[in-house]
C-alpha positions in Angstrom: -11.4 -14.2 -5.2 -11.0 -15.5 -1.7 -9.6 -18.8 -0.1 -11.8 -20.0 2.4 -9.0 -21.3 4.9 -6.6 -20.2 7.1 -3.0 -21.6 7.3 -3.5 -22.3 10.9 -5.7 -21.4 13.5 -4.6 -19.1 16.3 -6.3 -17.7 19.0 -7.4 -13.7 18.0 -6.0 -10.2 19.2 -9.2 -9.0 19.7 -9.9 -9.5 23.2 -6.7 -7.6 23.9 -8.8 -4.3 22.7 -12.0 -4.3 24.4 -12.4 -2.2 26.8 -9.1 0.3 25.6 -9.4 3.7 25.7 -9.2 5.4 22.8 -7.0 8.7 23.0 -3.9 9.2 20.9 -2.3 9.2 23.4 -1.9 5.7 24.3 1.4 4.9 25.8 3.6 6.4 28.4 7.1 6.4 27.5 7.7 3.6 29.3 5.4 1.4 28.2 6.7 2.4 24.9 10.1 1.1 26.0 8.7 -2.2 26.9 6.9 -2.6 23.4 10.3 -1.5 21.3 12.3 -3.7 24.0 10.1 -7.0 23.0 10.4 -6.1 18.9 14.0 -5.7 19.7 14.7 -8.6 21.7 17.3 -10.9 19.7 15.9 -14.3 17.6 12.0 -14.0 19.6 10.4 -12.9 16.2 7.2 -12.1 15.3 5.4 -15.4 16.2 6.9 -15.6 19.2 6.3 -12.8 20.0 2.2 -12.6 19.3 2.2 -15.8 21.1 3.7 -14.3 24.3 1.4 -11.2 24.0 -1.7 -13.5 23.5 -0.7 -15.5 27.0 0.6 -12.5 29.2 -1.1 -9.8 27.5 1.3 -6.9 28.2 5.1 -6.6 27.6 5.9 -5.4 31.2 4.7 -8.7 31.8 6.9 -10.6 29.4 9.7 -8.8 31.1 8.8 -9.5 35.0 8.9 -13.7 34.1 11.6 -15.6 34.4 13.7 -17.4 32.2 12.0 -20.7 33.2 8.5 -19.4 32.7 9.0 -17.9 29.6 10.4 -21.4 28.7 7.2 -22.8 29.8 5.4 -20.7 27.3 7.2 -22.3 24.7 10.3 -20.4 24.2 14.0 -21.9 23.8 15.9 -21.4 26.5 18.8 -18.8 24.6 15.5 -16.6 23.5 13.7 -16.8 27.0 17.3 -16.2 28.5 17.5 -13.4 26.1 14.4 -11.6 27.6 15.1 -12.4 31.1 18.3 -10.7 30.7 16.6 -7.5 29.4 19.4 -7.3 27.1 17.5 -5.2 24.7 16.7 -2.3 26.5 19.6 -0.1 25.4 18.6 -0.7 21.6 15.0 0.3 22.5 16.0 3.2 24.0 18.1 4.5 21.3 14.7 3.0 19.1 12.8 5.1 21.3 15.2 8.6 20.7 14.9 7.6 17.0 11.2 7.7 17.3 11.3 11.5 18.8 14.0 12.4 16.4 12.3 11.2 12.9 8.4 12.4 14.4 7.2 8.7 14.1 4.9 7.0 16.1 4.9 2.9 17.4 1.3 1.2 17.4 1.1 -1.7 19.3 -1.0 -4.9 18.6 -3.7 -4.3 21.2 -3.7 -0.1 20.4 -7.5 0.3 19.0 -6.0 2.2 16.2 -4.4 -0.7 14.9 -5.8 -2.2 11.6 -8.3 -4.5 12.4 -8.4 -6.4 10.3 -4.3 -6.6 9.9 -4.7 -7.6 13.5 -6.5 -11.1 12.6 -3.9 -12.4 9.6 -1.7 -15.4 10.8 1.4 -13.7 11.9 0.7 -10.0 12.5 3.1 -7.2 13.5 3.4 -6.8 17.0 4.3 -3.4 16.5 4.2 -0.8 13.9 5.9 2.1 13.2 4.2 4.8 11.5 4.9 8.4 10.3 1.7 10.6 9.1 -1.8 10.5 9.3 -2.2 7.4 11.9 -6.0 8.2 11.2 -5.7 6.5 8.1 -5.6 3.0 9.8 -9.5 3.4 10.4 -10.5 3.6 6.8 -11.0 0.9 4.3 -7.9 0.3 1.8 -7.6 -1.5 -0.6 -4.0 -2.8 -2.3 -3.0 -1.4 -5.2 0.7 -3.8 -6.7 2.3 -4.2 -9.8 5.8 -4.7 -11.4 8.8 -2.4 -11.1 9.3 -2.8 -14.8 5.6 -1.4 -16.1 4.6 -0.3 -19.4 2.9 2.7 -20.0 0.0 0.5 -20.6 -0.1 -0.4 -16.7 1.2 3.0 -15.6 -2.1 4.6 -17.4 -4.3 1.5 -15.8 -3.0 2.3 -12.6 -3.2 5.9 -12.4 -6.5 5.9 -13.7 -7.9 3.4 -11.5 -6.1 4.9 -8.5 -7.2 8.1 -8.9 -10.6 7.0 -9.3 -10.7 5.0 -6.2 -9.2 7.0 -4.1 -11.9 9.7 -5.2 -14.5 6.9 -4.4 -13.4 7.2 -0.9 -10.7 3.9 -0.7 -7.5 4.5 0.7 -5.2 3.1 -1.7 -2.3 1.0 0.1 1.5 0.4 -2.0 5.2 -0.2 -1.2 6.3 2.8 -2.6 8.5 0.2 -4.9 9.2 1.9 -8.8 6.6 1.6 -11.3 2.9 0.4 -10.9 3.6 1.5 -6.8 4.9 4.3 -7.0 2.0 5.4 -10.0 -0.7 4.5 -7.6 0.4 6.8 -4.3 0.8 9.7 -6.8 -2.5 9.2 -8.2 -4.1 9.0 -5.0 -2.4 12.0 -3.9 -2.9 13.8 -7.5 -6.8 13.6 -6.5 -6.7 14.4 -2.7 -7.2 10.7 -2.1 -6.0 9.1 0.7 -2.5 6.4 0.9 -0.4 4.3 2.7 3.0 3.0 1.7 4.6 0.3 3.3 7.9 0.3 3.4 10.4 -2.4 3.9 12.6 -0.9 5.8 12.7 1.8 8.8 10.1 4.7 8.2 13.7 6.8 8.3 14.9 5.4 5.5 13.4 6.0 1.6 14.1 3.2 -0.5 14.0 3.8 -3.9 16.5 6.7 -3.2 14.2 8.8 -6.3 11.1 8.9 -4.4 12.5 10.9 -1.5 9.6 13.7 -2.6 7.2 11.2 -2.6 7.9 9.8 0.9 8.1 13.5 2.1 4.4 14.0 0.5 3.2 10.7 2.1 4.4 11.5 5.8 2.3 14.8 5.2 -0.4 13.9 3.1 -0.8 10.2 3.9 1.2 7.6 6.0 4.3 5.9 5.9 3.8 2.3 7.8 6.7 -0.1 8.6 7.2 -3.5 11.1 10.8 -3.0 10.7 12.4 -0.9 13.3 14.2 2.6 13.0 17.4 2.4 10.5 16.4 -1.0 9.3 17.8 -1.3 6.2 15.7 -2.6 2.8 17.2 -6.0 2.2 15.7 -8.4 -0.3 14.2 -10.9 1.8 11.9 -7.6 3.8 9.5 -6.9 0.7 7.9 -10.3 0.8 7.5 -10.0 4.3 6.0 -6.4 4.2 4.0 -8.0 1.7 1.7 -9.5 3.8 0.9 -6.3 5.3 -0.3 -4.7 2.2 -2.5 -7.0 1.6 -3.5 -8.0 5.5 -4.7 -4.5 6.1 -7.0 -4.1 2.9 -10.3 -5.2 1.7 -8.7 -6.7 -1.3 -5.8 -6.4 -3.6 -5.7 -5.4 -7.0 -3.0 -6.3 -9.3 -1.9 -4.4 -12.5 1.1 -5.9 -13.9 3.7 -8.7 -12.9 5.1 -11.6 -14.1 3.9 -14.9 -13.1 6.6 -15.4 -10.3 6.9 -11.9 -9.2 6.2 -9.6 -6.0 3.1 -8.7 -6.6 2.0 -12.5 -7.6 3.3 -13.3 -4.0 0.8 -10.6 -2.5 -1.7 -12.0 -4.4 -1.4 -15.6 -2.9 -1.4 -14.0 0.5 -4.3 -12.4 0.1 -5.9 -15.4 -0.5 -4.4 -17.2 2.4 -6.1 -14.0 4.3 -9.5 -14.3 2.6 -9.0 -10.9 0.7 -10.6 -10.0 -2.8 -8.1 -10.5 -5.4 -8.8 -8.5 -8.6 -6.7 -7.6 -12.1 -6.1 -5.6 -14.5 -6.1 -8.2 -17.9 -3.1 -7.2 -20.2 -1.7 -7.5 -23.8 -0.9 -11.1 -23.8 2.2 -10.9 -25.6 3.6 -9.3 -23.0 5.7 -11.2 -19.9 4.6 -8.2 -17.6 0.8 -9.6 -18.2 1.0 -13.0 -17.3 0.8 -13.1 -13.9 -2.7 -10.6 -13.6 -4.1 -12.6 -16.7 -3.4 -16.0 -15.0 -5.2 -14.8 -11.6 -8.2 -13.9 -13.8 -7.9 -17.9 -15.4 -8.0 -18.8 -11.5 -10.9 -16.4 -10.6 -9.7 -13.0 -9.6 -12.1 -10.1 -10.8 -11.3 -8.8 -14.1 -10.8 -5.0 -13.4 -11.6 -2.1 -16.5 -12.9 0.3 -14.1 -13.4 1.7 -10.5 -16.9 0.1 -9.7 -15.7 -2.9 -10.7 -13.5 -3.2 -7.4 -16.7 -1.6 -5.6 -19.4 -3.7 -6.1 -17.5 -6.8 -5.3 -17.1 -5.2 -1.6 -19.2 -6.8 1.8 -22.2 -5.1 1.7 -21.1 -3.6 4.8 -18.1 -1.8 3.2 -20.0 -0.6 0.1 -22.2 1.3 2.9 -19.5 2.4 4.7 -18.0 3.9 1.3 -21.4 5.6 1.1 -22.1 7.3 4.1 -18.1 8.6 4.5 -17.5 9.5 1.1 -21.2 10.4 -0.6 -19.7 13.3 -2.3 -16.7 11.6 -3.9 -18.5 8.8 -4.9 -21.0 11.0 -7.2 -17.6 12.7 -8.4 -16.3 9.3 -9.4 -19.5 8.6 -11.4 -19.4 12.1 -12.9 -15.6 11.2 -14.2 -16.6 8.2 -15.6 -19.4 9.5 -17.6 -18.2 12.6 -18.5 -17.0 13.0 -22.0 -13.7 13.4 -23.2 -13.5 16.2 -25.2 -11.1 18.1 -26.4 -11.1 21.9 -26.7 -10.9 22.7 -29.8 -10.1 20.5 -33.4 -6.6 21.5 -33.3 -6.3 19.1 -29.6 -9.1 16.5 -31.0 -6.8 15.9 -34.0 -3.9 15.8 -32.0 -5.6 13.4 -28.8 -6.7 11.2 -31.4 -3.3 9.9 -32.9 -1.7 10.0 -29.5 -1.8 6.4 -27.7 -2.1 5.5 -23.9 0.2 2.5 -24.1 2.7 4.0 -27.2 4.5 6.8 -26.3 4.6 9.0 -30.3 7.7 11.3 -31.0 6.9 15.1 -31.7 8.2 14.8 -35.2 6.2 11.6 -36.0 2.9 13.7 -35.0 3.9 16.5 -36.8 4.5 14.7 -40.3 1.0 13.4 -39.0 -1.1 16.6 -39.1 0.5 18.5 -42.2 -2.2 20.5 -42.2 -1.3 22.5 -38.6 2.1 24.3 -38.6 4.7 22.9 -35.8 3.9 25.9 -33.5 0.1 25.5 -33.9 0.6 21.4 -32.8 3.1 22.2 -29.9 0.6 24.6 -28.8 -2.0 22.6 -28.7 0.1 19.8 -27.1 0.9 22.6 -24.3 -2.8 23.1 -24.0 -3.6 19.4 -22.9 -0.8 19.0 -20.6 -2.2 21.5 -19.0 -6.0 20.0 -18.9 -4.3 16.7 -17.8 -5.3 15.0 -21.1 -2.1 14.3 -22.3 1.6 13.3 -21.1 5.5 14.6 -22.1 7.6 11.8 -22.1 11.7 12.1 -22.0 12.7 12.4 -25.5 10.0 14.5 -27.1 7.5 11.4 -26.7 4.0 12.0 -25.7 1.5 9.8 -24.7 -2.4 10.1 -24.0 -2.9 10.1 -20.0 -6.3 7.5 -20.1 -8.1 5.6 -22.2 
């Protein structure tokens, strides 16, 4: 589901790129000290800031105006004072030790290895910090958002569909937030798929403190991608901002679980504003966590059961591009889907089929359950699928089935 208009419309960054090389390499430190100088630079903001890029296309030349000109660009005078006065040079050079400290890189807005299509959303990042594989800003993502609060019904929805994107060759994009974000990076990763988190806060910093290992695995496996600068701390009002990252650098978003007024129910009215796909996991209806995907479905949004759902829905051009990157992992997507879920032996068939995806069972409630099998012959049998992936250990001596 798309909206067809734009909030406002802006002259594009595009023009900026043609023409750039295209090396890793990009920036000399000093042109890297003019780009963390202008993100540093006291009240100028991110409009202001595109809007000064757009007219004098490089930093240094933000910097060599004068207060008066910068005025006539449509700054106040404090904020064209503010530049002038190159007042924020020392905090971008301590930005710019950060940077070599932490291993983390700065992409600026005209850098060809920016996210295109993040580059043409109404307010874009002029700069973005990013620790990992940087190469990951050339595939095509899609969004993957949800509550913090999820039921095992939406942390079995997302990992399945996660996993089985990110084997169809989409790089799934999260905040790395608890619950349905924190399910899809694992899933991606648990496949060899490819993810981003976005974070809203400095790239340094892991916020929720418990997925420390999962940031670590990111920075290696995947990317880590922030507009906020080095030490930025994660205050409230940053996630809704990040947001619109998420969803500005993928092909659509899908949602999984979230109240009707929620986080991800914000990303999804962005990614409208950006023309983005919108898709959703439908969900028990008695349940507060499903009313915000079920509502997007009453207003359009692609109901979602399984990976080719989000696929087919792509530009024609993307479902090609998915094919000739990824042929391999697309057939191995298909062959998940149609292969059939057997169990071993009867022993794990008895025991998979009173287990529930969204209802975690207690070991003694499935063991007064098969009265037939002997305690050691059921825990055995319950060893046997964790290992095949087929079912889940819960705290408690609750076990749940791992997909549907």
């Amino acid at each position: 589901m798309s909206k067809a208009s734009q909030a406002e419309n802006s002259p594009s960054f595009s023009a900026l790129c043609q023409g750039m090389p295209t090396a890793a390499h990009l920036l000399t430190r000093e042109q890297e000290l003019h780009w963390l100088a202008l993100k540093m630079t006291p009240g100028l903001g991110t409009r202001n800031a595109g809007q000064l890029i757009r007219k004098l296309r490089t930093p240094e030349a933000i910097f060599r105006a004068s207060a008066g000109e910068l005025e006539g660009h449509g700054l106040s005078r404090s904020i064209a004072q503010s530049i002038a006065s190159g007042c924020a040079f020392e905090d971008a050079a301590d930005q710019q030790n950060k940077l070599a400290e932490f291993g983390t890189s700065i992409i600026p807005i005209n850098d060809p290895r920016y996210p295109a299509r993040l580059r043409e959303i109404y307010d874009p990042p002029v700069v973005l910090f990013a620790k990992g594989r940087i190469d990951l800003l050339d595939t095509l993502m899609l969004a993957v958002v949800g509550t913090r609060r999820a039921s095992r019904y939406g942390i079995a929805a997302t990992e399945k569909l996660s996993a089985d994107l990110a084997t169809a060759g989409l790089t799934i994009v999260s905040g790395m937030a608890r619950g349905i974000d924190t399910a899809a990076h694992h899933s991606a990763l648990s496949v060899g798929g490819n993810t981003i988190a976005v974070f809203g806060c400095g790239v340094d910093l892991v916020y929720p403190a418990e997925n420390r290992k999962l940031a670590v695995s990111l920075a290696e496996k995947g990317l880590v991608l922030s507009e906020f600068a080095m030490g930025a701390p994660p205050y409230p009002q940053n996630f809704p901002i990040r947001n619109r990252i998420v969803s500005g650098m993928s092909v659509g978003v899908l949602i999984v679980e979230g109240a009707q007024y929620s986080g991800s129910a914000i990303t999804a009215r962005l990614a409208m504003d950006q023309q983005r796909e919108v898709f959703a996991v439908p969900g028990n209806i008695t349940s507060k966590m499903s009313w915000g995907p079920n509502l997007l479905i009453k207003q359009g949004a692609k109901l979602v059961q399984e990976w080719n759902d989000v696929v087919e829905e792509l530009a024609p051009d993307d479902r090609r591009r998915l094919i000739v990157d990824g042929q391999p992992n697309l057939s191995d997507a298909t062959e998940k889907e149609d292969e059939p879920d057997l169990p071993v032996n009867k022993m794990a068939a008895d025991i998979v089929s009173r287990l529930k995806v969204d209802e975690p069972i207690h070991l003694d409630t499935l063991l007064e359950s098969l009265e037939h099998c002997s305690s050691s012959e059921v825990i055995a049998g319950l060893f046997e699928l964790e290992l095949l992936g087929k079912v889940r250990q819960l705290p408690g001596r609750n076990f749940v089935k791992v997909s549907w």
